[in-house]
Each structure stands twice: as structure tokens, then as C-alpha cells.
Legacy VTK file of the C-alpha trace (Angstrom):
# vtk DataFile Version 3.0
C-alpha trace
ASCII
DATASET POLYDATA
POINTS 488 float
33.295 -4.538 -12.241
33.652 -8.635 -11.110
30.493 -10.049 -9.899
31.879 -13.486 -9.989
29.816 -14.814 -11.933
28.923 -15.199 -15.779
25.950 -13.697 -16.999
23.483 -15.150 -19.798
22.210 -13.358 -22.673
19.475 -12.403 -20.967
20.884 -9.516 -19.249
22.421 -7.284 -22.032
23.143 -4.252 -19.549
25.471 -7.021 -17.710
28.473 -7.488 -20.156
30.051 -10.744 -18.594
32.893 -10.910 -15.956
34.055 -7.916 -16.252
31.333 -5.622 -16.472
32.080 -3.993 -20.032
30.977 -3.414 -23.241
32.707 -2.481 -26.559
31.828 0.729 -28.082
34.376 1.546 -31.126
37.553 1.227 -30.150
37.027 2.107 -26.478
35.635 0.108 -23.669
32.769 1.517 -21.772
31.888 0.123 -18.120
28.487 1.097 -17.231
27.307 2.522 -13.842
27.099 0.661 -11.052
24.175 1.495 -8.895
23.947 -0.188 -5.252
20.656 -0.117 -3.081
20.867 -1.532 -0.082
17.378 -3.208 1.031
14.810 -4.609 -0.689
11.890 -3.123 1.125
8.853 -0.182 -0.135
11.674 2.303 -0.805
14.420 -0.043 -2.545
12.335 -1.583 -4.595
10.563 1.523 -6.026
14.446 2.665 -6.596
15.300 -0.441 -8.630
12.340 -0.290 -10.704
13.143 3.135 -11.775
15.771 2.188 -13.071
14.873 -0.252 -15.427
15.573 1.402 -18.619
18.338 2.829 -17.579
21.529 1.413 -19.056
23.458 0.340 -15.573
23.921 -2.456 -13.185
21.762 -2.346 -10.664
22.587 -4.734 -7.356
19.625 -4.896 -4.885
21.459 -6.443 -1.485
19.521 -7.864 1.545
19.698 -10.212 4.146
16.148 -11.441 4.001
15.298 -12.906 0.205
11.542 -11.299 0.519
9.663 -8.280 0.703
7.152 -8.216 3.231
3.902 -5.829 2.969
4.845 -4.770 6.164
1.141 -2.712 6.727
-0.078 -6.164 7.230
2.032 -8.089 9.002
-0.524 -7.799 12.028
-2.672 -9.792 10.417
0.434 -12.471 10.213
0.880 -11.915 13.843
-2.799 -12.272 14.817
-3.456 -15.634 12.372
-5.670 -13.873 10.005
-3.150 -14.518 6.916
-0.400 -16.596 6.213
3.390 -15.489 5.861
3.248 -16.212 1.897
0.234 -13.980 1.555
2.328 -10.910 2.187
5.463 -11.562 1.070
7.161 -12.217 -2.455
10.708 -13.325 -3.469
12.539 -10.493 -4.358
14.584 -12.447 -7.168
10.726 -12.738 -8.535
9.960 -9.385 -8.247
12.665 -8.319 -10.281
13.234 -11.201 -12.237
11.846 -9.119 -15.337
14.011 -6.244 -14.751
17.409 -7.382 -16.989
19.543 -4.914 -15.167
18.736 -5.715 -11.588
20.667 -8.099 -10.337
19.430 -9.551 -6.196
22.292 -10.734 -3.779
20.855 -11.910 -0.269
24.138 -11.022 2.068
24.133 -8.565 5.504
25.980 -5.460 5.585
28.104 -4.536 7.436
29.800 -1.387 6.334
30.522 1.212 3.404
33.833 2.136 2.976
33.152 6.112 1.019
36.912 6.495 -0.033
36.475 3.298 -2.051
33.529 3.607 -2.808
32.717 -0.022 -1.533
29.841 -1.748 0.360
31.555 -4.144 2.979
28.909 -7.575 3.846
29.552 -10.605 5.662
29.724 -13.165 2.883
31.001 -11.286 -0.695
34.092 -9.516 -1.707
33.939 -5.604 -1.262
30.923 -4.566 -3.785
32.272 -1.360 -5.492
29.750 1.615 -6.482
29.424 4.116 -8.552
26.002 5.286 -6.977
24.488 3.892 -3.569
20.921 4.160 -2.024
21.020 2.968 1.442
16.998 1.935 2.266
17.696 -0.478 5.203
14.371 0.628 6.742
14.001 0.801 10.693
13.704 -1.478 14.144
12.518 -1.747 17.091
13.129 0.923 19.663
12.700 0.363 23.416
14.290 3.596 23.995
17.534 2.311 26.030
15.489 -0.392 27.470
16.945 -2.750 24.984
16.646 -5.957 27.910
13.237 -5.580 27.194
13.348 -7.316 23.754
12.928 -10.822 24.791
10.157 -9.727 27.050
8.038 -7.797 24.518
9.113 -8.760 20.434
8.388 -5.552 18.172
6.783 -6.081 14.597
8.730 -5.534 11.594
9.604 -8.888 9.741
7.852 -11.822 9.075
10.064 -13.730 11.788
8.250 -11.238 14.332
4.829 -11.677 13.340
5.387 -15.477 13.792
6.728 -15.316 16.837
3.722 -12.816 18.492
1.490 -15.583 16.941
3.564 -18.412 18.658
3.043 -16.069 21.978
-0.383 -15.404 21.817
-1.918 -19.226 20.844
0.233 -20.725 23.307
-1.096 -18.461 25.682
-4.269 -20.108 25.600
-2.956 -23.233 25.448
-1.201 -23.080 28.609
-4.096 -21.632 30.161
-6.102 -24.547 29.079
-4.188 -27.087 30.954
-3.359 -24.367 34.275
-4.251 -25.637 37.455
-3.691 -22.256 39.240
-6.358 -19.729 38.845
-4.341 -16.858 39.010
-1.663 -18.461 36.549
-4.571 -18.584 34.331
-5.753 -15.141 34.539
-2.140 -13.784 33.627
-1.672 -16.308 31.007
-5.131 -14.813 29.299
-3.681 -11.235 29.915
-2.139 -9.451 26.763
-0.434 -5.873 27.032
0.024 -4.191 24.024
2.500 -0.977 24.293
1.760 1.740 21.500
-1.720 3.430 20.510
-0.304 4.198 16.901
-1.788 2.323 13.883
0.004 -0.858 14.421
-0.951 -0.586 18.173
-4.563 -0.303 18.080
-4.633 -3.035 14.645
-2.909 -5.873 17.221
-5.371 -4.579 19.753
-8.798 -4.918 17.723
-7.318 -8.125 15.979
-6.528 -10.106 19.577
-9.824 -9.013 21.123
-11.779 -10.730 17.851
-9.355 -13.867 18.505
-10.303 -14.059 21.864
-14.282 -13.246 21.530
-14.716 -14.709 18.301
-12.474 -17.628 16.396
-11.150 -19.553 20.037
-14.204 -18.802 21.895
-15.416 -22.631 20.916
-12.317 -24.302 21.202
-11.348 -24.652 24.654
-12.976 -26.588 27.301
-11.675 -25.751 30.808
-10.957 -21.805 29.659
-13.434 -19.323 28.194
-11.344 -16.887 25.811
-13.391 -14.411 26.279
-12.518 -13.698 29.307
-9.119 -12.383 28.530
-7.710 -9.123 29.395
-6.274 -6.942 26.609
-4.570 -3.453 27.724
-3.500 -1.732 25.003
-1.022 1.063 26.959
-0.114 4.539 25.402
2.455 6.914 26.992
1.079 9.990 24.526
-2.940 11.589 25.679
-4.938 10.027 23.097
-3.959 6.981 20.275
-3.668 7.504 16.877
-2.269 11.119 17.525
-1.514 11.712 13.609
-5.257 11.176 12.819
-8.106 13.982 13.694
-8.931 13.837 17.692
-12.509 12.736 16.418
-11.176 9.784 14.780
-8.680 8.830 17.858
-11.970 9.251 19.999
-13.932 7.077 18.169
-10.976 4.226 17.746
-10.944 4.186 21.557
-14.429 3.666 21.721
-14.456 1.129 19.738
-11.934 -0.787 21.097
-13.507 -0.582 24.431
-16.531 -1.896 22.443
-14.574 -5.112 21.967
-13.099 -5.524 25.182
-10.025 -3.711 25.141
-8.983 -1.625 28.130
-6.738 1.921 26.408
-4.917 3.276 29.249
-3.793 6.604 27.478
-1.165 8.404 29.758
0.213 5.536 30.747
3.926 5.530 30.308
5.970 2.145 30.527
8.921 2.096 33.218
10.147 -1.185 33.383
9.132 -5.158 31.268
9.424 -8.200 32.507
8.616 -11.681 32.019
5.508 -11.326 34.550
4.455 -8.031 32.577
4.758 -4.186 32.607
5.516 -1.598 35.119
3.912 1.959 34.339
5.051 4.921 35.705
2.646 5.395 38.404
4.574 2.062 39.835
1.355 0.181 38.996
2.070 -3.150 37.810
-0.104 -4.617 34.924
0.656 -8.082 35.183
0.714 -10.318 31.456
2.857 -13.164 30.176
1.941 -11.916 26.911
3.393 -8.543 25.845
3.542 -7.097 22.687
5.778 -3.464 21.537
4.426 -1.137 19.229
5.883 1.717 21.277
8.201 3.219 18.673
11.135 2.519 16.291
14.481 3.377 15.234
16.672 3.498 11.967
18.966 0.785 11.064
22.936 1.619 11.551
23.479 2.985 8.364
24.265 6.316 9.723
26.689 4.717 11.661
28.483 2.860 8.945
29.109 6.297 7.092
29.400 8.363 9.949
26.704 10.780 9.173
25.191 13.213 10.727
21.720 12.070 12.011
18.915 12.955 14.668
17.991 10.614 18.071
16.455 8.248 16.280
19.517 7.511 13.708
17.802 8.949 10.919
20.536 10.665 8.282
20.142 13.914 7.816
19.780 14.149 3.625
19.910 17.381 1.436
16.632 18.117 -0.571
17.435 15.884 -3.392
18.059 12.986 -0.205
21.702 13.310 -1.381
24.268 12.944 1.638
26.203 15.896 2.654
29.674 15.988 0.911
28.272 12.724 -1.130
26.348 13.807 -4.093
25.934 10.075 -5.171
24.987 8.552 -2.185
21.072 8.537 -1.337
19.207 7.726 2.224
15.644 6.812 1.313
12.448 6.028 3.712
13.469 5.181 7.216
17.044 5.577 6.554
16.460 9.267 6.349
15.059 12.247 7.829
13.239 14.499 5.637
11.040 17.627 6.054
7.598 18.106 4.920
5.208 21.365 6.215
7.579 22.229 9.100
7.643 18.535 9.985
9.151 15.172 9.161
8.143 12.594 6.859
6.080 9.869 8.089
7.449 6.524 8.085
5.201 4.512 6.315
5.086 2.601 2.782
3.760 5.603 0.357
6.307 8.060 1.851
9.553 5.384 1.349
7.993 4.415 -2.303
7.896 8.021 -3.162
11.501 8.701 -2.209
12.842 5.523 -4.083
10.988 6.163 -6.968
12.373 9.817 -6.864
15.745 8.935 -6.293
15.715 6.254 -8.988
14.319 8.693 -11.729
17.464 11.465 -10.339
19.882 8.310 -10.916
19.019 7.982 -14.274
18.435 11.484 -15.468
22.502 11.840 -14.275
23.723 9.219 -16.124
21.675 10.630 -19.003
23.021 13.710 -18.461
19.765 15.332 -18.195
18.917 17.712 -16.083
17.807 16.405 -12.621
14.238 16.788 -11.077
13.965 19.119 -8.232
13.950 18.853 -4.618
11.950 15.875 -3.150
8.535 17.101 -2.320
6.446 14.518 -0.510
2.829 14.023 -1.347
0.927 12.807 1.682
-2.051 10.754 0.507
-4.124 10.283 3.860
-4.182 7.893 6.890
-5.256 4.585 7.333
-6.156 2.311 10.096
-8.409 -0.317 11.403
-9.323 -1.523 14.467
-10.917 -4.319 13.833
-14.263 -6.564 12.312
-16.088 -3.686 10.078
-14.335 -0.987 11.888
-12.101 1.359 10.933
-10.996 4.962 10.351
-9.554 7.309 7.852
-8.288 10.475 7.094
-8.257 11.976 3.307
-7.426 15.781 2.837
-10.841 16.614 3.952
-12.471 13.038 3.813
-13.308 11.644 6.761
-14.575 7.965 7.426
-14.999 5.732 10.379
-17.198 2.498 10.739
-17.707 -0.229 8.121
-17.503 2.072 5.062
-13.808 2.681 6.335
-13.323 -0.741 6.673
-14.081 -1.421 3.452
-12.162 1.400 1.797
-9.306 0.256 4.183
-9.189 -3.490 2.733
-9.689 -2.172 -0.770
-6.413 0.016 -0.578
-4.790 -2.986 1.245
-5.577 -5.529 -1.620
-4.766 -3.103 -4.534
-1.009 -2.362 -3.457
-0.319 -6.448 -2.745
2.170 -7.664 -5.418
0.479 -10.264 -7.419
-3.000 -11.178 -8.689
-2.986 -14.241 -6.771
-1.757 -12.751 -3.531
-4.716 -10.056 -3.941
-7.400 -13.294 -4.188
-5.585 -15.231 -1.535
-6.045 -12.267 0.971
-9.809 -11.350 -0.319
-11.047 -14.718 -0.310
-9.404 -14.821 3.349
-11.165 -11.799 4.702
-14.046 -12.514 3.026
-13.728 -16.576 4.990
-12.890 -14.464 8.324
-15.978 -11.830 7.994
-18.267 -14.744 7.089
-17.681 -17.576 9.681
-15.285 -15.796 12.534
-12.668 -17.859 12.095
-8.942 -17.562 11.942
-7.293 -19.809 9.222
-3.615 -19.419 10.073
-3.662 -20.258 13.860
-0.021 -22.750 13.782
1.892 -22.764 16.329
5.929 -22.291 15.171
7.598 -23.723 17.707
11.150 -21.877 18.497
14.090 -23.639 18.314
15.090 -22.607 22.107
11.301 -22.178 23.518
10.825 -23.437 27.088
7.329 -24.461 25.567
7.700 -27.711 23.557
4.483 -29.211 21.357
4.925 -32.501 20.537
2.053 -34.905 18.775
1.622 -38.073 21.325
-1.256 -40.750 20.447
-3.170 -38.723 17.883
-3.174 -35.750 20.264
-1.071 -32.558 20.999
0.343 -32.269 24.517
1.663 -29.109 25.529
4.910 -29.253 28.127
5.270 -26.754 29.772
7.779 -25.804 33.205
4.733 -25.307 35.485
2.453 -27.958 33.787
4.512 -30.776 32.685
3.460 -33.691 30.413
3.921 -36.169 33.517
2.173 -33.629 36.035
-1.278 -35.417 38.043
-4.935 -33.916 36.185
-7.622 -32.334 38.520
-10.116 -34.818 37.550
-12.899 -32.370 38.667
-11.288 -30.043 35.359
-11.501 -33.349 33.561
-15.184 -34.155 33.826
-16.179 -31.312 32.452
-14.238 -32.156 29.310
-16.423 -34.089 26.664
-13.947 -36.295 24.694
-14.619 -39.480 22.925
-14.117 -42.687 24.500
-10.670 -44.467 22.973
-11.858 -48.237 21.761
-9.735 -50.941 23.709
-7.385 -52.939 21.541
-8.838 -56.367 21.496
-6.538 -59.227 22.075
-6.065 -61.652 19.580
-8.063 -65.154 19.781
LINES 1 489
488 0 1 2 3 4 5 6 7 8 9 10 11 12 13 14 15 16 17 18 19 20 21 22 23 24 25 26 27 28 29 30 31 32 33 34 35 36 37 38 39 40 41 42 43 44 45 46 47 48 49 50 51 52 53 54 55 56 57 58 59 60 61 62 63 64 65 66 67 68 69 70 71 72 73 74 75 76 77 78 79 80 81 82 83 84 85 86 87 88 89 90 91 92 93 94 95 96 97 98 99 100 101 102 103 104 105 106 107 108 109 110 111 112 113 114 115 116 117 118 119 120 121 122 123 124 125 126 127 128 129 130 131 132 133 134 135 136 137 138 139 140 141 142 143 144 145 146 147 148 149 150 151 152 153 154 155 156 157 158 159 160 161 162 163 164 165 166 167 168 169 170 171 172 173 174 175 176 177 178 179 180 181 182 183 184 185 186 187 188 189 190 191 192 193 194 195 196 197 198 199 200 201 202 203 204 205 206 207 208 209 210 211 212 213 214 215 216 217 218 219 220 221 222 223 224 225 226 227 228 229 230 231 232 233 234 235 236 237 238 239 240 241 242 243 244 245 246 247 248 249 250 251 252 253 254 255 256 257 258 259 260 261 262 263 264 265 266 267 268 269 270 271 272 273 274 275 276 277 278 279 280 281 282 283 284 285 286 287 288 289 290 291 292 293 294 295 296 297 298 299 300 301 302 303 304 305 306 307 308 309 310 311 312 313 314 315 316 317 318 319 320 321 322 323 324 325 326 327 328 329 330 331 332 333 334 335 336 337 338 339 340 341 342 343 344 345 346 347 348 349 350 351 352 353 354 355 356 357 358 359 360 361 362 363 364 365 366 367 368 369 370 371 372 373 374 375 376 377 378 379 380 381 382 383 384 385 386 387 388 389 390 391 392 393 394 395 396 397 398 399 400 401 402 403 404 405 406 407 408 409 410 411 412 413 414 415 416 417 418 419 420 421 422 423 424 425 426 427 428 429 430 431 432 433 434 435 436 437 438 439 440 441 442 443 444 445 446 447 448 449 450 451 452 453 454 455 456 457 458 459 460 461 462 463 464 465 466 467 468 469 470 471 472 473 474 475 476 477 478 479 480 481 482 483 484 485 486 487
């Protein structure tokens, strides 16, 4: 097999150009082993492999893995992009069989056993695991995108965080009170985990790390609906522990509207289905999510959601050596499906990884995937939280603690672990946010620009040039500028 390039002697289960290796007086060209996506799932496969002796190709159009359980905290300026996310050349850079190409898919050709991407020759196979993980899903409302960004990359959780601190500082310089009060209204749509965690983090932004930095707004007087189309939030946790995340989030400020479904998005807000408008130039989806087009690209068969439908041992029908792993795939545990989160994906790599290997042993292969479900996690803000163990259950701070230790212990990386401590531990401490930049997009209508020392926000309804209500003005302490003296 070509990769098109040489490689060193570093990487003895790569044998050069040509992918072979003497043995006698015949040539012997090792397994190829393809895994597409370098998230929970992919990553677990790879490293299962490590001893085996094959080429293994990790592709992916992003050249990181994110810790995707807290990219809220990304989104909400409690950490910093490079506190959750590694290089996955770095990751693996240990592994001598693993080789990382960062290229987009596009398609899989099954006769030829080929992976088609946007930027590479045809990638031939001898084994594939597809683990391209999942996106947003508006449910055919897909025009609401631009109106209401999901969460599942790092790009997203910068761009909520872009949203939500410019929020405030438009509302700083509004003239028009009602501007302001929607500019200081947030919507969240979604009472699961990652719902209720964007909910409980934006209320302690608002009451908490802005609350002295503004002069002609008060922060805490911002409006934070957090809307859920289902009877209670967190419906795969205990109805106790849904009951007491509500509560607490009303604690802080947050208004749950459970039974609320969403009908229509817009740039002035959301429309529920009582035809009650919630008005918000801040909204934020957590509503659901749907599998990437793998199923697509090998025509499988698959449920609403695009999830592939995968034998026990997460095989494809009719293609013994092709794998669908954690969002990818649907899978069956206790009469229901798999849950898509990080343990569940991890599991199925790791298990597919270990089946890989025992074939190209020739051993005999493990039996049917049988998921292990360890508990459920979530918190919902400053020493609050919930969780759900087998029996064990925990709410308050000693579940907020058990909730950060579990969070720290699976980061990659002893200083990523300190990094993120040290930053909770600065947050519980003094209230503050340490990651509150604003990333300007390249096409925003909103453009920050530094002017005398200062930053001046331009905005279409407050431009740079626009007169100042002096009133607004007086009430601003600033120091007085020193006049330039003119030279004797």
C-alpha cells in the first residue's frame, strides 16, 4: 500500500513506500486498518491496536480531539480552547503503527475497498471503523443554524462565547431600553445535560464574573430561559434529580419552561408552540443531534437519526470488516439504545480495536458488544450538581465535587489536568471568568477594533460615529485623559 511518503526507522510496522516486508522468500503486506475520526471512539480503536502488527491510518478533518463533555465551559469562558483539546499527531505520536492524516471525507467506495477525501488519492483498506461522531439536529429546521449555533467542536464553543460577551457589550452602549432588555435575553433550547450546564454556567456569568464590569448595564438583570419540549429536563436521570436541577436553576435565575416546544428561530428569538414569542438575540441549541453522513456514503441501513444499524459485534451487514462505532451507530442495550456520550463510544472503539486484532491473529474473536453503563453526570452550576450511580445518588456540592474529579481524571495530559484544576479552583475562589475574549468572525456584522487605548464596539444600531446620551455618560466614572502640552 503507497502512502506517499517514506517512513523512518521509527515505525517498523510501516515498511517504506510500498507497505511490505520480507519474510523468506515471500513478501508479506500487512493489514491496513482505516478509522475514520479521531474523537472518544477512534481513538480508543487506534490505541488498541498498538501491538498489533498493521498500519493503522487515523483520518480527520480537525487535527485535535476535543473533550467534548466540557466544551461548555469553552463556550461559557470558564476554560480555554487548549485546555480541552490535544493534537492528535501527539496523542499518538508514541503509537509506531498509527499513522494521523488531517483530510475530509467524502465517500467509501466498498467494492474497492477505498476511502474517497477531498485532498489524498483513494486510501485503500483492508479493515475500516467509521467513528465520525454526530451534529447538530434542528429537526428539518436546518435555517435555524445561523440563528441558534449547536455545541460540538471547539469552533462552536467559540462562537457561543463570541455571542454571549458581545451581548453585553452591545447592551452597554444601547440607547433603547427595550434593545437592551433583548440584548441581555439568552434562550437556551434543550434541558439535557449540555442544556442545563450552558444554563447554570450563563446565569453565574451574568450574576457573578460581569456583574462589576459594566457601568450603564447591570448583568444581573438578564433573562435566561432555558426551553425544553420533553415534561421535565434531564429525563435520563431519576425524576428526583431532574426536580432538584430545576430548582436549582431557578435558584440562580434561570426561568425552565418544560413543555415548551420550539416552532420557529429567528434572529429576534424563538417561537414556541403555543405561538408565544420569547424574544432573545442570543440563542443557543442543545435540542438534539444527528449522525454524520456516513450511512449515507455506504448506503446503509440506518434509523431517523442516521445512525447505522450494526450487528452485535458493530460489524456492518454484508461487511464483516467494516465497523460503525459511537455516534456512527445504533446499538441496543436493556431494550434500549446506547447513549451517546464519551464512555459508551470509548467502549465500542476499544472493543472493536481488540476484535481487529484478535482476526488478524487469528484468534478467536470476543463476543458480542455488551455495553457497561457507568452512571450519569451533570452539573448545573457553582457547587451544584447531580448524579446517578447504579444505586448512588448525589446532588449538591458533594456532586459537584465528584463531578470535577471524574472530569479532571479522563483529561489527556498531566498538565491539562492542573491547567483545568487550578482554573476551577481560580473560578470557585474569586468568581471570575479567565477566558472571556472576544473572537471576532471573519464575516460578523459586529466589528471590535482597539482606538486610543480603548475598545469601541461598532455595531449597525450603535455605530462608532453615533451622538452619546450624556445623561448615560455621567454616570460613567472614567479617568480624566491629560492634555498634550504644546511645546515651548
Amino acid at each position: 500500500m503507497d502512502f506517499n511518503r517514506n517512513i523512518g526507522p521509527r515505525r517498523p510496522f510501516f515498511f517504506g513506500p510500498d507497505q511490505t516486508q520480507s519474510s523468506g522468500s515471500r513478501t508479506v503486506n500487512p493489514p491496513h486498518i482505516v478509522i475514520v475520526g479521531a474523537g472518544f471512539g477512534g481513538l480508543e480503536a487506534a490505541k488498541a491496536l498498538a501491538r498489533t502488527p498493521a498500519a493503522v491510518t487515523i483520518i480527520d478533518r480537525q487535527n485535535h480531539h476535543c473533550f467534548q463533555p466540557l466544551l461548555y465551559q469553552v463556550a461559557t469562558a470558564a476554560l480555554s480552547p487548549a485546555d480541552i483539546a490535544w493534537p492528535v499527531r501527539s496523542i499518538l505520536s508514541r503509537q509506531s503503527n498509527a499513522r494521523v492524516v488531517m483530510a475530509e471525507v467524502s465517500g467509501i467506495d466498498l467494492s474497492a475497498r477505498q476511502v474517497i477525501t477531498n485532498s489524498m488519492p483513494p486510501l485503500p483498506y483492508d479493515f475500516l471503523v467509521l467513528a465520525t461522531g454526530a451534529m447538530h439536529s434542528y429537526f428539518g429546521h436546518d435555517e435555524w443554524a445561523p440563528f441558534a449555533p449547536g455545541l460540538k467542536r471547539v469552533e462552536d464553543a467559540t462562537e457561543i462565547r463570541r455571542r454571549l460577551l458581545i451581548a453585553f457589550e452591545k447592551a452597554e452602549v444601547a440607547i433603547d431600553a427595550r434593545e437592551r432588555q433583548d440584548l441581555l435575553s439568552f434562550v437556551i433550547v434543550g434541558g439535557g445535560p449540555t442544556g442545563i450546564e450552558l444554563a447554570g454556567a450563563a446565569a453565574e456569568i451574568a450574576r457573578y464574573a460581569l456583574v462589576r464590569d459594566f457601568r450603564c448595564i447591570d448583568p444581573r438583570a438578564s433573562r435566561i430561559v432555558l426551553v425544553e419540549a420533553g415534561p421535565r429536563i434531564l429525563p435520563a436521570l431519576p425524576e428526583a434529580l431532574s426536580a432538584y436541577a430545576q430548582s436549582s436553576l431557578e435558584r440562580m435565575g434561570v426561568t425552565v419552561r418544560t413543555s415548551t416546544m420550539v416552532t420557529a428561530c429567528d434572529e429576534k428569538g424563538v417561537v414556541v408552540a403555543t405561538g408565544e414569542r420569547i424574544p432573545a438575540l442570543t440563542v443557543i441549541w442543545a435540542a438534539g443531534v444527528k449522525a454524520s453522513p456516513a450511512a449515507a456514503w455506504i448506503k446503509a441501513d440506518c434509523d431517523r437519526a442516521g445512525h447505522i444499524k450494526v450487528n452485535p459485534d458493530l460489524s456492518i451487514p454484508d461487511q464483516p470488516n467494516v465497523f460503525a462505532i459511537g455516534d456512527t451507530a445504533t446499538v441496543f442495550w436493556n431494550e434500549r439504545t446506547v447513549p451517546g456520550i464519551a464512555p459508551a463510544a470509548k467502549q465500542m472503539g476499544r472493543y472493536v480495536g481488540q476484535l481487529v486484532a484478535r482476526r488478524i491473529a487469528g484468534r478467536a474473536e470476543p463476543r458480542a458488544f455488551n455495553y457497561r453503563h457507568y452512571g450519569d453526570l451533570a452539573t448545573i452550576g457553582r457547587k451544584s450538581a447531580v448524579v446517578s450511580i447504579g444505586r448512588l445518588r448525589l446532588k449538591g456540592w458533594i456532586a459537584w465535587v465528584f463531578w470535577s474529579v471524574a472530569h479532571i481524571y479522563f483529561l489527556i495530559g498531566a498538565r491539562n489536568r492542573l491547567s483545568v484544576a487550578f482554573d476551577w479552583l481560580w473560578d470557585y475562589l474569586t468568581f471570575q471568568r479567565g477566558a472571556r475574549l472576544i473572537i471576532q468572525a471573519p464575516n460578523s456584522t459586529a466589528a471590535v477594533e482597539r482606538r486610543g487605548g480603548g475598545h469601541v464596539i461598532e455595531t449597525a444600531s450603535t455605530p462608532a460615529t453615533s451622538p452619546v446620551d450624556l445623561s448615560r455618560k455621567r454616570e460613567v466614572k472614567s479617568r480624566r485623559i491629560p492634555r498634550k502640552r504644546e511645546p515651548l
